[in-house]
C-alpha distance (Angstrom), angle and dihedral (degrees) to the residues before:
residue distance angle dihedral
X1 . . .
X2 3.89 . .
X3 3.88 108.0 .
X4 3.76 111.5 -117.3
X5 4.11 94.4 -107.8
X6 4.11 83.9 51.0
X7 4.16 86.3 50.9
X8 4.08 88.5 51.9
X9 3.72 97.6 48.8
X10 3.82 89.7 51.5
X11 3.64 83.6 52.9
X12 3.77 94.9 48.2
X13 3.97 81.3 45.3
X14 3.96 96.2 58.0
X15 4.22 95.7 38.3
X16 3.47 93.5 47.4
X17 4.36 92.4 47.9
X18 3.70 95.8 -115.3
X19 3.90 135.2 142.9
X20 3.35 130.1 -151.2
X21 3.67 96.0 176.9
X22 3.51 92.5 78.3
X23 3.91 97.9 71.5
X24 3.69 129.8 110.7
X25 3.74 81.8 -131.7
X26 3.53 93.0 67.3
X27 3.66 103.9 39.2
X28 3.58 88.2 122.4
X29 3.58 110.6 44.1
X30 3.36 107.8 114.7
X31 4.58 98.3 61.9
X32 3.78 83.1 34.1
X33 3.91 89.0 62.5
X34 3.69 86.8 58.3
X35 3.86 101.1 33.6
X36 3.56 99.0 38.6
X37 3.33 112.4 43.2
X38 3.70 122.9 148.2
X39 3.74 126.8 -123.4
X40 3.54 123.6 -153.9
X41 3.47 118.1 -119.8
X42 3.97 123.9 -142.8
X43 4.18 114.3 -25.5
X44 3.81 113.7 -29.5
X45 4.43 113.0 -175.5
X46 4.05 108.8 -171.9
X47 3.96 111.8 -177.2
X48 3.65 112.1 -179.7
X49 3.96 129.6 175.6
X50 3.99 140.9 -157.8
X51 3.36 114.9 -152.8
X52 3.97 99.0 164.7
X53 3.53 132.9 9.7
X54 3.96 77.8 -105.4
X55 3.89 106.4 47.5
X56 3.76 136.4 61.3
X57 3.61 137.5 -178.3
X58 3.75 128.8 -175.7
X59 3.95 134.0 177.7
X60 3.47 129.1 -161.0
X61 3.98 136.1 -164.0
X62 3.58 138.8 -176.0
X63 3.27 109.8 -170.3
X64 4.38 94.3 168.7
X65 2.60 132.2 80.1
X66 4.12 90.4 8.7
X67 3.55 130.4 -0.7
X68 3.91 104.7 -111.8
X69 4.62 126.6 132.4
X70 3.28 148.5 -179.7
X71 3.54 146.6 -131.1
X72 3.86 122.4 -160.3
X73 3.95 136.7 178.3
X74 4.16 126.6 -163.9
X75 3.98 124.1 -169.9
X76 3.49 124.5 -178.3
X77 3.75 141.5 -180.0
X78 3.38 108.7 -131.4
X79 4.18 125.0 35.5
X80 3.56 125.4 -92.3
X81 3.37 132.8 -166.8
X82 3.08 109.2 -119.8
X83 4.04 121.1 -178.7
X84 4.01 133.3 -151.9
X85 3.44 122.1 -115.0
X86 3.67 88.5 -101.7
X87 3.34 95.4 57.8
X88 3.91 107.4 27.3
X89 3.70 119.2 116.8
X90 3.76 104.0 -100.8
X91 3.79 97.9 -136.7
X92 3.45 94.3 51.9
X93 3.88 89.6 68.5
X94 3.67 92.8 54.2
X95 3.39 141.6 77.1
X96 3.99 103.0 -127.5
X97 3.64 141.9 162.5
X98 3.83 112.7 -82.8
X99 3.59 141.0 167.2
X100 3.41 98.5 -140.9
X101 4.31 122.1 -141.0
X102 3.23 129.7 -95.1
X103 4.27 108.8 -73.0
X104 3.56 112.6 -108.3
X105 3.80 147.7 -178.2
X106 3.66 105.0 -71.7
X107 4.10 107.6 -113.6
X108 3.74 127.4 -115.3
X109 3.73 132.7 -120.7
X110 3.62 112.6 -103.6
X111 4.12 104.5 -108.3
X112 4.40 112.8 -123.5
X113 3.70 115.0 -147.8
X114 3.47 127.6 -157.8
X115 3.70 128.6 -175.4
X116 4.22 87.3 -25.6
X117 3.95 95.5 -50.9
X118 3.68 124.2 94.9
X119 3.67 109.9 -119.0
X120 3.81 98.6 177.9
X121 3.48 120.5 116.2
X122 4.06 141.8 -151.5
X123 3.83 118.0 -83.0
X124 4.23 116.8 -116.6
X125 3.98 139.8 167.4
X126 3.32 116.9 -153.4
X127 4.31 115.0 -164.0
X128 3.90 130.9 174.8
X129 3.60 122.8 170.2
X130 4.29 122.3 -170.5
X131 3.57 113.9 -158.6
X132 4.07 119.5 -153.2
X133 3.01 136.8 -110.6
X134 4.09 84.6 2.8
X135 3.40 96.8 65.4
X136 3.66 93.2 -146.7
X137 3.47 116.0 146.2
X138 3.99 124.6 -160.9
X139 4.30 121.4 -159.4
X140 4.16 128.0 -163.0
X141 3.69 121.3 -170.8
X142 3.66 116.7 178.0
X143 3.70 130.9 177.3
X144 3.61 143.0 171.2
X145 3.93 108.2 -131.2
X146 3.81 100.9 176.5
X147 3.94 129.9 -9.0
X148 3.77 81.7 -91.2
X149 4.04 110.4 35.8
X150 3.67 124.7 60.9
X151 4.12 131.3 -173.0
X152 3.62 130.3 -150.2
X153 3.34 126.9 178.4
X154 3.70 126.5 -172.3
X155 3.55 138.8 -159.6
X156 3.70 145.4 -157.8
X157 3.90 132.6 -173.4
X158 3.68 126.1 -178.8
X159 3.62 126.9 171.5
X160 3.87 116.4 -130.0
X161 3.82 92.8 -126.4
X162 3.89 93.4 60.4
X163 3.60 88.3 59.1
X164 3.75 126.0 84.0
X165 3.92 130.0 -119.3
X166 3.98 90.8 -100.0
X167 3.90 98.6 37.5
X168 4.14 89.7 48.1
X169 3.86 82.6 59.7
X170 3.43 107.2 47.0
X171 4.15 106.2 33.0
X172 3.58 144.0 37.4
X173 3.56 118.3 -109.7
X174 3.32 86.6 -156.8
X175 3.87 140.8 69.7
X176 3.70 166.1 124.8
X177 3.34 149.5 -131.6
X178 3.78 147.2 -166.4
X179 3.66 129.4 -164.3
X180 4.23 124.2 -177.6
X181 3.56 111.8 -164.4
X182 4.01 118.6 -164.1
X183 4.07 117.5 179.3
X184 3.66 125.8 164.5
X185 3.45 94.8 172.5
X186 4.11 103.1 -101.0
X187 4.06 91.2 50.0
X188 3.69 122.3 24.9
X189 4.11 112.6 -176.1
X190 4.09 125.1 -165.4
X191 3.56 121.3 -160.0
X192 3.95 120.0 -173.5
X193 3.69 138.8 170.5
X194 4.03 126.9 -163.9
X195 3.92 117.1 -151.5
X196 3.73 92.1 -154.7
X197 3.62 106.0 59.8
X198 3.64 94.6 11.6
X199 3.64 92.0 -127.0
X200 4.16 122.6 157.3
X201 3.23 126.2 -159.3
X202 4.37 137.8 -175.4
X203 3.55 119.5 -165.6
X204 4.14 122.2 -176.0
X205 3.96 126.2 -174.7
X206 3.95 117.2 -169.9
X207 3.71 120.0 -158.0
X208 3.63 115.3 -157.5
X209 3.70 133.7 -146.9
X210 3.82 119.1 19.1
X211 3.76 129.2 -15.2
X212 4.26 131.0 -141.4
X213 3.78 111.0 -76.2
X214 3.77 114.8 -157.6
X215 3.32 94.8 -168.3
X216 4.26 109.9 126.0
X217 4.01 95.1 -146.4
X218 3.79 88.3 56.4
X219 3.73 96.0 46.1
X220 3.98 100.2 41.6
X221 3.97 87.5 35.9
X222 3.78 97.7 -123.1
X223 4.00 97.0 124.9
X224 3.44 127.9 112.2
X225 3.79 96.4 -101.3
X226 4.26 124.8 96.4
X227 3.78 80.4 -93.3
X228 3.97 94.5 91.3
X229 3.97 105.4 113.4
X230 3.41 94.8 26.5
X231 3.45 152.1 59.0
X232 4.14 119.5 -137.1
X233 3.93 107.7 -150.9
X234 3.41 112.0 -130.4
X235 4.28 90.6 -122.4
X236 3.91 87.4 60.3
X237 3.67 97.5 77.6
X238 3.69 109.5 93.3
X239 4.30 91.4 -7.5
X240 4.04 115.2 -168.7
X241 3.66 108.6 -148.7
X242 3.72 103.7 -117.3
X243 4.05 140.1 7.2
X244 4.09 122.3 39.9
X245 4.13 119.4 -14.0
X246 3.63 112.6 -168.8
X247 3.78 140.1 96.3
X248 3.65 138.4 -52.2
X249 4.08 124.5 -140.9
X250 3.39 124.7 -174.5
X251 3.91 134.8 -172.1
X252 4.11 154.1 164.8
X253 3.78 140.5 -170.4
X254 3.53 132.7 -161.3
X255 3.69 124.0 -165.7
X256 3.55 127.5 -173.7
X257 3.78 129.3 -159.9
X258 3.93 123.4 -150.4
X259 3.87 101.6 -176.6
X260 3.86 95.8 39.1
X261 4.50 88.6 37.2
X262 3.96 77.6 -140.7
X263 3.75 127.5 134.3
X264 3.38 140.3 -171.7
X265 4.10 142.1 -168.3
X266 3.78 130.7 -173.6
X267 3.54 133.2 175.6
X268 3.89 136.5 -158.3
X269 3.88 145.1 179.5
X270 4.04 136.0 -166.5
X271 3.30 139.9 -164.5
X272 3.82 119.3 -163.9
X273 3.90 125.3 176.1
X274 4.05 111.8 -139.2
X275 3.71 117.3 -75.7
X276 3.91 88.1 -125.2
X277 3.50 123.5 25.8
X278 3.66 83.8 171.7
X279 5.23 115.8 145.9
X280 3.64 99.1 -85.8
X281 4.01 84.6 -109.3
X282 3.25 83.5 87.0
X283 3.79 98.3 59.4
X284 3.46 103.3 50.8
X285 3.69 128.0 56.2
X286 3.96 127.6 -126.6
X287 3.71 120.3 -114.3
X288 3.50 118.0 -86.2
X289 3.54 85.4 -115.9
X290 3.41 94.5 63.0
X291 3.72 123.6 90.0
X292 3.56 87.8 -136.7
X293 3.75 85.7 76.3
X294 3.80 98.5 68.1
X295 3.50 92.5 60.9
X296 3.74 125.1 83.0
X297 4.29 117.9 -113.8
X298 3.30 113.3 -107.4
X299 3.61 115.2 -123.7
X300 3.61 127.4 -92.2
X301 3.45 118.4 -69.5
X302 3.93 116.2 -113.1
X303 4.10 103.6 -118.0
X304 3.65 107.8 -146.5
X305 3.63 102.4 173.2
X306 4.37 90.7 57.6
X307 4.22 105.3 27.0
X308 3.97 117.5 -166.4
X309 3.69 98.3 -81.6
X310 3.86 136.8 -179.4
X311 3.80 124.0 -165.1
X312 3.94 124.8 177.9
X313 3.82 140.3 169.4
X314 3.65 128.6 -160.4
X315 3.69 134.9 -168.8
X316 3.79 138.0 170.8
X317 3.65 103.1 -168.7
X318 4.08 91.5 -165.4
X319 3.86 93.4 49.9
X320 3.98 87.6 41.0
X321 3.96 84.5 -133.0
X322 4.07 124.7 144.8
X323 3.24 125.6 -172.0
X324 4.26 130.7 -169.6
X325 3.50 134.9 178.2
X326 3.85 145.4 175.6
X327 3.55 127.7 -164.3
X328 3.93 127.7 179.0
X329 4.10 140.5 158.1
X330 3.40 97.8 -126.6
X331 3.71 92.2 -177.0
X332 4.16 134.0 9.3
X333 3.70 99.2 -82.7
X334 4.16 96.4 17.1
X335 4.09 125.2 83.0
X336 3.58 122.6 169.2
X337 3.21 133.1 -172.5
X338 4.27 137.5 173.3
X339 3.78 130.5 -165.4
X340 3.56 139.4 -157.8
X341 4.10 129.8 -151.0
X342 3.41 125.2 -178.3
X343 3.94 134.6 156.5
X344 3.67 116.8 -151.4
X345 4.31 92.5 -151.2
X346 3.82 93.6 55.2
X347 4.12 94.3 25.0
X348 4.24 78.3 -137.9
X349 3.78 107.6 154.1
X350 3.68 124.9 -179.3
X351 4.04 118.4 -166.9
X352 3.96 111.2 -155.1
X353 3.95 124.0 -170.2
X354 4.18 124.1 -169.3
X355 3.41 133.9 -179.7
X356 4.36 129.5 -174.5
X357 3.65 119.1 -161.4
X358 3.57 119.7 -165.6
X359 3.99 113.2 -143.3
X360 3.87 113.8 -148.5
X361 3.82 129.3 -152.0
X362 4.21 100.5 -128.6
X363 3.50 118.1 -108.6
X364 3.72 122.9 -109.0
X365 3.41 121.8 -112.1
X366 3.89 102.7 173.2
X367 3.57 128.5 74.3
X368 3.83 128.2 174.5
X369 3.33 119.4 -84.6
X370 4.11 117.4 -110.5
X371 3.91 90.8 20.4
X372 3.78 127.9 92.4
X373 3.69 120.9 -131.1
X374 3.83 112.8 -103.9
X375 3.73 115.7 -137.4
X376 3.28 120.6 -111.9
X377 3.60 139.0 150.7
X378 3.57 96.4 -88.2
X379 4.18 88.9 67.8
X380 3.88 92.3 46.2
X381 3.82 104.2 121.9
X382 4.10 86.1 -154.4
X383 3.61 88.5 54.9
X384 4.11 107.7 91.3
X385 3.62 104.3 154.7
X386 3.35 106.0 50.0
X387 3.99 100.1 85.7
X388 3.47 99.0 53.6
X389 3.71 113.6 121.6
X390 3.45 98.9 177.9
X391 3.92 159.1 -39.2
X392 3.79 137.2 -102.7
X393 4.03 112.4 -157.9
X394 3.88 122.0 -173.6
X395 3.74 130.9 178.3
X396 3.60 127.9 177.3
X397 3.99 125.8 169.7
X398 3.73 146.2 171.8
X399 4.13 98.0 -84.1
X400 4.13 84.0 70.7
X401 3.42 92.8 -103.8
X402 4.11 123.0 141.2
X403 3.65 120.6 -179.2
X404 3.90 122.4 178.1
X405 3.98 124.4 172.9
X406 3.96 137.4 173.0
X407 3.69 119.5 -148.2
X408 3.60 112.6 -170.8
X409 4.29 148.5 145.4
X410 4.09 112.1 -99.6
X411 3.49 107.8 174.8
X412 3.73 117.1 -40.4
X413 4.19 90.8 -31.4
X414 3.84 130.3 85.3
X415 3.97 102.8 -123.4
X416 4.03 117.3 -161.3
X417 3.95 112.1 -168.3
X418 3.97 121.0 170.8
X419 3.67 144.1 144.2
X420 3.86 139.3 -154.5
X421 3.56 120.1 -160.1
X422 4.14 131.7 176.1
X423 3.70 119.9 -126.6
X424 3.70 87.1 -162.7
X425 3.53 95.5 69.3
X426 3.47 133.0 78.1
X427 3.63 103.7 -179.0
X428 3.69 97.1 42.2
X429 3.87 115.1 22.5
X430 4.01 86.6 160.7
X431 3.43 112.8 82.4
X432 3.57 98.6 167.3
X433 3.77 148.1 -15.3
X434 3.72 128.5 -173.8
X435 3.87 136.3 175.3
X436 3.67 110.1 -151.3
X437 4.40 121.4 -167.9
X438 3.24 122.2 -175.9
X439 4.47 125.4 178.0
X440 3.79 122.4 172.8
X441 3.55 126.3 175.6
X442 3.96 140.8 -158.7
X443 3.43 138.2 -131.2
């Protein structure tokens, strides 16, 4: 379950026209939703409140296995819409598979004149958290620079008394870092710094193929081009008859250490079919003449021949590690997805499998008699998400290990509930098992 501050910034994200998808640091995201999904361990309680469409507070407590909490503030410039846990859309609070869209050119803020000057100004989130009896104390700063160029700049505090004897000795508690973020949509470059080990680091992701036009005369196929009755799907250009079609991204980092003189590289590629390979009827909207228009569009059609699929490949030539992975929804409310380490110094190999189930609330087939349904959006056919109750991940792998979790809605509170146990052991096949609550509210 997303924490509430990790629910905000994906809010701040989306208002402000940013995307975090298209980051060599997430070129992996959608297997490791299913492979590496955290389990709470012992009894976590997360309240969080919005006061203003500006403010946000949020308290944490673990009272198992220790007694420790957390108290955490988040200010932004611009207003967000921020739901309850009631009312929150369930599978924004989740780590899921996706198949991401298509990258594309980051959008501006709209500019506000007033009496011939502009008077608007440049979006930021601001975020500390202060963790008892600890006393650490964690900082976010993130602004938008230009439509294209982000800054983030993170901070950690630790006092010295927290620490232990050995951990005093050998670490900082203590430091700060920077992060420059530039993404025009086909390349998308991070630069970052860390004070404590003085280590710098570039990262690059390349999408090829097309990017996401928001341009209306393109989309409704009214512009000047040869595309003016019809609509050209994005997987047409340069089609292979048979297997996958879809898009290729490819990426490195490089990171480079001045205290430690150590360096390191890595390199990665994905392929990812389109998130909806759904007849171009289904893109563009009738005329409001048409009587076509009064009636609601279906929902997409499920494509069996070319399933929502992920496929990535790491390797870190210095470390000798490789890494690949294949995710798919195999089904409407199944995804699975495998993955595959090995390192070619140690010959170690590790073999990972995942499943995520979707649990949906049965539809309702009775109505009372003499009445007429009233529509809602519970009978909108174009509505898909809004029955789910619920999700069931597993994950088992070679190292013994088997975690399995449910994430669901009780009430008005987000409830987390999971266990990891290893086969391995006979006198302690529980590893873990942790109870997780979470309740926001709005306004």
């Amino acid at each position: 379950m997303h924490p509430f501050a990790s629910y905000v910034l994906r809010n701040y994200y989306k208002a402000t026209g940013w995307n975090e998808d298209n980051l060599y640091a997430n070129i992996t995201r959608s297997s490791s939703a299913i492979l590496d999904f955290t389990v709470p361990k012992g009894l976590h309680l997360n309240v969080s409140k919005s006061p203003n469409a500006l403010f946000k507070t949020t308290y944490s407590m673990t009272a198992m296995p220790s007694l420790s909490g957390s108290v955490g503030y988040i200010f932004t410039s611009c207003d967000l819409d921020v739901k309850s846990s009631r009312d929150v859309r369930f599978k924004n609070m989740i780590d899921r598979f996706m198949v991401y869209d298509q990258p594309r050119v980051p959008e501006a803020k709209e500019e506000e004149w007033l009496a011939g000057e502009r008077v608007d100004t440049r979006d930021y989130l601001l975020y500390g958290r202060f963790y008892l009896p600890a006393g650490r104390l964690d900082a976010l700063y993130s602004t938008r620079l230009t439509p294209t160029l982000q800054a983030l700049v993170a901070a950690i505090s630790e006092h010295p008394t927290s620490l232990s004897s050995a951990n005093r000795k050998n670490t900082d508690p203590s430091n700060i870092m920077f992060n420059l973020q530039h993404d025009v949509g086909k390349w998308c470059t991070e630069y970052s710094w860390s004070a404590e080990d003085g280590m710098w680091g570039v990262r690059v992701l390349h999408n090829f193929g097309r990017i996401a036009s928001d341009s209306p005369e393109e989309l409704s196929g009214n512009g000047a081009g040869p595309s003016k009755t019809s609509v050209k799907r994005i997987d047409e250009e340069d089609a292979i008859e048979g297997g996958l079609k879809g898009r290729l991204s490819m990426g490195a980092e490089f990171y480079f250490s001045a205290k430690e003189r150590s360096a390191g590289v890595s390199t990665g590629i994905r392929f990812s079919t389109l998130p909806d390979a759904t007849p171009p009827s289904f893109q563009v909207s009738p005329p409001s003449s048409s009587p076509l228009a009064k009636v609601a569009t279906p929902p997409p059609r499920w494509n069996a021949y070319q399933p929502p699929t992920t496929i990535t490949a790491l390797f870190n030539p210095m470390l000798g590690h490789m890494s690949g992975a294949y995710a798919a929804r195999v089904s409407r409310d199944l995804s699975l997805a495998s993955r595959f380490d090995f390192n070619m110094y140690s010959y170690e190999s590790e073999w990972t499998m995942g499943a995520e189930w979707w649990l949906r609330r049965a539809p309702s087939t009775e109505a009372d008699e003499g009445t007429e349904p009233i529509p809602s959006l519970a009978s909108d056919p174009t509505n898909t998400t809004n029955d789910v109750i619920g999700v069931v991940k597993a994950r088992a792998s070679t190292s013994q290990n088997v975690s399995l979790m449910w994430e669901g809605r009780l009430r008005n509170m987000l409830v987390s509930l999971g266990v990891v146990s290893d086969l391995s052991s006979r006198t302690k096949p529980i590893k873990a098992i942790g109870l997780e609550l979470s309740y926001f509210s709005s306004g």
